[in-house]
C-alpha positions in Angstrom: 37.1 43.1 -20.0 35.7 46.5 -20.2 37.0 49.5 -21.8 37.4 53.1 -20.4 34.8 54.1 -20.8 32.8 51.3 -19.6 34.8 51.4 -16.2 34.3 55.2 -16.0 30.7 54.9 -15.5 30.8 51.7 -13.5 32.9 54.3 -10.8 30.2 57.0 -11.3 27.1 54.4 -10.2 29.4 53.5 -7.4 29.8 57.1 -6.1 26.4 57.7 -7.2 24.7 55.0 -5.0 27.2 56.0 -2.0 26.0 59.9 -2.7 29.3 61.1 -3.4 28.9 62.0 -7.0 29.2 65.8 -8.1 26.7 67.3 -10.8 28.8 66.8 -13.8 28.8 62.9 -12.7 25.5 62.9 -12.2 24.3 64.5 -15.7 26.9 62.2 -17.2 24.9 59.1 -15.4 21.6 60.3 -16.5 22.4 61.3 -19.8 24.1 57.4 -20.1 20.9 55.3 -18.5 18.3 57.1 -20.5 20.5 56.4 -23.7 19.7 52.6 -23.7 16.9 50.4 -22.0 20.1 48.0 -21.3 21.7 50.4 -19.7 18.7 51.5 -17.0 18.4 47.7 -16.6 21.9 47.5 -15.4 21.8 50.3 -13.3 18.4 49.4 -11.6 20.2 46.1 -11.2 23.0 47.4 -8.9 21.0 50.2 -7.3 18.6 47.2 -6.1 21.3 44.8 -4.7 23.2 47.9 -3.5 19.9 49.3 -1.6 18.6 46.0 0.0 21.8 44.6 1.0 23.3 48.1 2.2 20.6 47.9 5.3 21.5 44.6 6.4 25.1 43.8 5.8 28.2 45.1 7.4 30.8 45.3 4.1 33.6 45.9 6.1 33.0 42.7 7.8 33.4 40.3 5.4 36.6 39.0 3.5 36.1 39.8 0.1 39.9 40.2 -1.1 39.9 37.5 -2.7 36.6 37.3 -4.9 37.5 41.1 -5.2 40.8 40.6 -7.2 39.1 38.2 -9.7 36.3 40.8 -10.2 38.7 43.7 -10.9 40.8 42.1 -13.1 37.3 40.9 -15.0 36.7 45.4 -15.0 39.8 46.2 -16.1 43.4 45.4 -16.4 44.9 48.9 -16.2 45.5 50.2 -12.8 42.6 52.3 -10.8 42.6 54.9 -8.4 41.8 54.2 -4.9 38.2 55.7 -4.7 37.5 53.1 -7.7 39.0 50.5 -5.3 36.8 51.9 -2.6 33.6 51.9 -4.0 34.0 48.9 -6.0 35.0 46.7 -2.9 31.5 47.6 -1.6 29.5 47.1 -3.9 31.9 43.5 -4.4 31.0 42.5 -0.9 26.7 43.6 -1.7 27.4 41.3 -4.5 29.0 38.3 -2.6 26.7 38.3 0.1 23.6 37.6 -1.7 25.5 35.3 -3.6 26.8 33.1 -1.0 23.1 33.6 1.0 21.8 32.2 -2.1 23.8 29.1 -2.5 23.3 28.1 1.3 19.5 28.3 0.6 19.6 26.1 -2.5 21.9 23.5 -0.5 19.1 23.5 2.1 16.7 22.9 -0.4 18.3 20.4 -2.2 18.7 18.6 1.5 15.1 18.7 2.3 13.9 17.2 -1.1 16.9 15.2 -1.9 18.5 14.9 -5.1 16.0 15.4 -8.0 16.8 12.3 -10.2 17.9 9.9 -7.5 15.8 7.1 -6.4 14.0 6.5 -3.1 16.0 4.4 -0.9 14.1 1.4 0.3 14.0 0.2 4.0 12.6 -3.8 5.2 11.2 -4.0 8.8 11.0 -7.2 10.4 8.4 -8.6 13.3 10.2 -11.3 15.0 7.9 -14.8 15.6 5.5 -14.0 18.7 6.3 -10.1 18.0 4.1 -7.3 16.6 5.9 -3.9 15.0 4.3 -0.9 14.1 5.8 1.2 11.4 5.1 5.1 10.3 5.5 5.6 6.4 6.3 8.5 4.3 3.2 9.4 3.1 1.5 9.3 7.1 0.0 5.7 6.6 0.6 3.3 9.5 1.2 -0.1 9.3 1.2 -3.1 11.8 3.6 -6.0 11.2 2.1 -9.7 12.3 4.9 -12.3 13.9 7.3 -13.3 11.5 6.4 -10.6 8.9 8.2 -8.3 6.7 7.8 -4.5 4.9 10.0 -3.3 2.3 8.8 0.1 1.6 10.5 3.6 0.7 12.0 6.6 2.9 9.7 8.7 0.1 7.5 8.0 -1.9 8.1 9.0 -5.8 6.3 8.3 -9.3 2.6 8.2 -9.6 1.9 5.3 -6.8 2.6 4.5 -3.1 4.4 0.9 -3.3 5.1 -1.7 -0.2 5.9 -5.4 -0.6 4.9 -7.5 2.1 5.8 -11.1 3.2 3.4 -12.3 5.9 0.7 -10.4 7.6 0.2 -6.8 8.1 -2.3 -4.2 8.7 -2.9 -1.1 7.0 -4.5 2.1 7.6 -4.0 4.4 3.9 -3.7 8.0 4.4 -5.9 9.3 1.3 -5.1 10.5 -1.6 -7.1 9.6 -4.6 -4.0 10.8 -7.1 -1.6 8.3 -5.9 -2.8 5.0 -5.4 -1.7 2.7 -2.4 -0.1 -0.6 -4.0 0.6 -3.7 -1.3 2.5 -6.3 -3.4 2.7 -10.0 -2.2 4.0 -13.1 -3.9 0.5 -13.9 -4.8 -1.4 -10.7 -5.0 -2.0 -7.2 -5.6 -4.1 -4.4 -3.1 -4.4 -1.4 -4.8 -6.2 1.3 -2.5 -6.2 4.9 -1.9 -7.4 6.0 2.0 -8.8 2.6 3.4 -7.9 0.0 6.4 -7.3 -3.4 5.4 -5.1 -6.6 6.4 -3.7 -8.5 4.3 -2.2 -12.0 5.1 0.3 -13.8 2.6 2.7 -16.5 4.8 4.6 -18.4 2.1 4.0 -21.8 4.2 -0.1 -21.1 3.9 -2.3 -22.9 1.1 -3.8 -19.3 1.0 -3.5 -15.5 0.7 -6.4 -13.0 2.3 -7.3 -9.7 2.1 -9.6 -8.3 5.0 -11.4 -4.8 4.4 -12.2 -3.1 7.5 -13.5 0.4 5.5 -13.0 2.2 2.3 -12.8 -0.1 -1.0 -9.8 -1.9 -2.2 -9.4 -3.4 -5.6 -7.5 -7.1 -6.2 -5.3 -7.9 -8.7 -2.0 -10.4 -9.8 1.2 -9.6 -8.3 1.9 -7.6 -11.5 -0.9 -5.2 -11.1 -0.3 -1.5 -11.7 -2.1 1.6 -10.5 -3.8 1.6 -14.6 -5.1 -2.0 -14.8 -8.1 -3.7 -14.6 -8.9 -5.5 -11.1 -9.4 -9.1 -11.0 -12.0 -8.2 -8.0 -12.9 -5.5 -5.1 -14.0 -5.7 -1.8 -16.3 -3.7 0.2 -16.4 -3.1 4.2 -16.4 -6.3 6.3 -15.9 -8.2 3.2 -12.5 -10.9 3.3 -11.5 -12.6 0.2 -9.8 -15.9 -0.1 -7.1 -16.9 -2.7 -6.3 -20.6 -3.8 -2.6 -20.3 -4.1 -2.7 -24.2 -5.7 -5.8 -23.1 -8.2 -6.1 -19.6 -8.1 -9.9 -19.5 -7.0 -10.9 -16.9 -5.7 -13.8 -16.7 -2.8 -15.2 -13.5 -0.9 -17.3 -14.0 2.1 -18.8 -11.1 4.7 -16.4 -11.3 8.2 -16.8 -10.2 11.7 -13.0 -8.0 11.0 -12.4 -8.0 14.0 -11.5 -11.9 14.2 -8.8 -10.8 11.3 -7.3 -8.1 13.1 -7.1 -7.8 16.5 -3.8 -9.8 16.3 -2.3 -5.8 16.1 -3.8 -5.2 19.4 -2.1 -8.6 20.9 -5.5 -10.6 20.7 -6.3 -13.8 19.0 -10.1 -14.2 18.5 -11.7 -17.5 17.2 -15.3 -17.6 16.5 -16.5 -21.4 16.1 -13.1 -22.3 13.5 -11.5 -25.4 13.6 -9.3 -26.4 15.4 -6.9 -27.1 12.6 -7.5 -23.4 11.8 -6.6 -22.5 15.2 -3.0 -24.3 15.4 -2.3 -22.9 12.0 -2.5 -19.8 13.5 -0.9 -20.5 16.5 2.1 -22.3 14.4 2.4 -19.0 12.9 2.7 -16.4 15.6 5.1 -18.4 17.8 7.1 -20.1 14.7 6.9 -23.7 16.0 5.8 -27.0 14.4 2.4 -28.6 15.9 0.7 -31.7 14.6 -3.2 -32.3 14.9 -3.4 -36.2 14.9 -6.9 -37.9 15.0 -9.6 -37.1 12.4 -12.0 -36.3 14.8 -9.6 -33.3 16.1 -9.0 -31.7 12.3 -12.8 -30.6 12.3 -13.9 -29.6 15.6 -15.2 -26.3 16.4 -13.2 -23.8 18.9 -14.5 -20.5 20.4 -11.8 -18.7 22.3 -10.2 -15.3 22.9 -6.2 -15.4 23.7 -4.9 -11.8 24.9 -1.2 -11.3 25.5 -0.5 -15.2 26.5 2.9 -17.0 26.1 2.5 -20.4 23.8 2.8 -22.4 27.1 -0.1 -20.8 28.2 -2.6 -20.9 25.3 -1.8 -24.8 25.5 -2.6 -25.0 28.8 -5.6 -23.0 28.1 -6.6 -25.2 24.6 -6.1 -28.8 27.1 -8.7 -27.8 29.4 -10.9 -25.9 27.2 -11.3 -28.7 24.4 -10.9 -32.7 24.3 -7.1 -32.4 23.4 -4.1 -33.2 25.3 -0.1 -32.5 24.1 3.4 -33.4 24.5 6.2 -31.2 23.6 8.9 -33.3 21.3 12.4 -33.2 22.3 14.9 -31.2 20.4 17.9 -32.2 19.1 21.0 -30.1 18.8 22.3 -29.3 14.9 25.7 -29.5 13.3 26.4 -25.6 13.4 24.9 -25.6 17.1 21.8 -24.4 16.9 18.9 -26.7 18.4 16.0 -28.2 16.2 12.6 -25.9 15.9 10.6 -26.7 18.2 7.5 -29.2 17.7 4.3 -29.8 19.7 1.7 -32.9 18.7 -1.5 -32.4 19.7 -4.3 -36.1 20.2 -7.1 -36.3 21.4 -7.7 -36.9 25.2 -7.2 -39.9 26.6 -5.6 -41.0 23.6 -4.2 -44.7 24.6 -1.3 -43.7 21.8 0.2 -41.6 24.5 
């Protein structure tokens, strides 16, 4: 609470800054503000406030009774003449209005960054089988989602790394930044990168997990690498290295890329693979079973180029482009409804088995 005095000269900066103060007021106000360095703080204080918000706020148009009543009583609890009332409501209402401007900024703030110490909230994207999805991260780095894939990633990034966990196949282009490494985590293996394009395929059903670099440098690790330790390998443009999931071996051979990833653009390329390679693939995008039977099938080399086609198609397409033939096994129904996946078994031509 203040005393008399103190409430005195609290009524004289109020008719001061209004210019209704006579000269005995205003000798009395000088002599007070050059008496203390506190006190000319104070008074530059309210002159400021009064002075910037005076020439952009209407006082009389705001409800201040109120906040007013609590601020009085705070000044003084003895009973005040109406030109203290007058002037003191005004320069209540400069007070409030910066006050309440102030705390709709912060709440914007605090929107736009989100809470300080809460965590990022984590989304998972999923390609259907014989689907592709693109997805836009946080940071600005774009991913591409292979048929019967999945992303978990953050709505923001936070900490001192960029961290996505990927089941399946995906591409990645890495916007740069060399302070906060890129980190795609699999079930087998690390990529640690900071602005590079890559793919990386990890199916759980494969014997193997790949890393394809189109350009930049990535560096290969455990699945318990961090953004501090030591790689277990790195690649180099047009490099593709090959993990044993059964022994761990490691193998890194120079690519055509392209073979690797223009599944994104709806392609599947094969350059002189086998044909066991091939269905593998195949198996993969459209999520049915096919069986290779006959040795002679499981090693012979297949050149092709399938853009856009349904699986009925690219079978019609493998039978008269390679010594193979194919039925399609019948499918039973299940308990809960649902109907068996579907299997294809692939022989050679002219096989007297069929």
């Amino acid at each position: 609470m203040l005393n008399n005095e103190e409430a005195d000269i609290d009524l004289i900066i109020a008719k001061y800054l209004a210019g209704e103060t006579d000269s005995e007021e205003e000798a009395t106000l000088v002599s007070w503000v050059e008496s203390s360095e506190s006190n000319k703080q104070y008074y530059d204080q309210l002159r400021n406030i009064w002075e910037v918000a005076s020439s952009k706020v209407n006082p009389v148009t705001i409800n201040i009774n109120e906040n007013l009543t609590k601020v009085l009583e705070k000044i003084s609890k003895r009973s005040m003449s109406s030109n203290f009332w007058i002037y003191w409501k005004r320069i209540a209402a400069v007070l409030l209005v910066p006050l309440l401007l102030g705390n709709i900024l912060w709440f914007y703030i605090s929107y736009k960054k989100g809470p300080a110490s809460s965590e990022p909230n984590y989304n998972e994207t999923y390609a259907a089988f014989g689907t592709r999805t693109a997805i836009k991260l946080a940071d600005g780095s774009s991913v591409w989602l292979n048929s019967g894939s999945s992303l978990k990633y953050p709505d923001r990034f936070k900490g001192r790394e960029r961290e996505v966990y990927l089941k399946g196949e995906a591409y990645f282009e890495v916007e740069s930044n060399p302070v906060l490494p890129f980190i795609v985590k699999t079930s087998s293996l690390a990529v640690r990168a900071t602005g590079t394009k890559f793919n990386v395929s990890d199916y759980t059903d494969d014997m193997n997990s790949s890393v394809t670099l189109v350009s930049g440098k990535v560096f290969i690790n455990g699945p318990d690498e961090t953004a501090t330790g030591n790689p277990v390998s790195e690649l180099f443009p047009s490099q593709r290295l090959i993990l044993s999931k059964q022994t761990g071996e490691l193998s890194i051979v120079k690519e055509d890329v392209n073979e690797y990833i223009s599944w994104k653009d709806g392609k599947l390329i094969f350059r002189n693979k086998p044909l066991s390679y091939v269905i593998k693939k195949i198996s993969q995008v459209f999520n049915v079973d096919i069986e290779l039977q006959g040795n002679t099938l499981q090693d012979y080399r297949y050149r092709a180029t399938f853009e856009d086609e349904s699986l009925t198609e690219i079978l019609k397409l493998l039978k008269v482009s390679s010594p193979i033939d194919y039925i399609e096994v019948k499918r039973n129904p299940l308990p809960d409804g649902t109907f068996e996946k579907k299997k294809i078994i692939i022989f050679p031509d002219g096989s007297p088995s069929y």
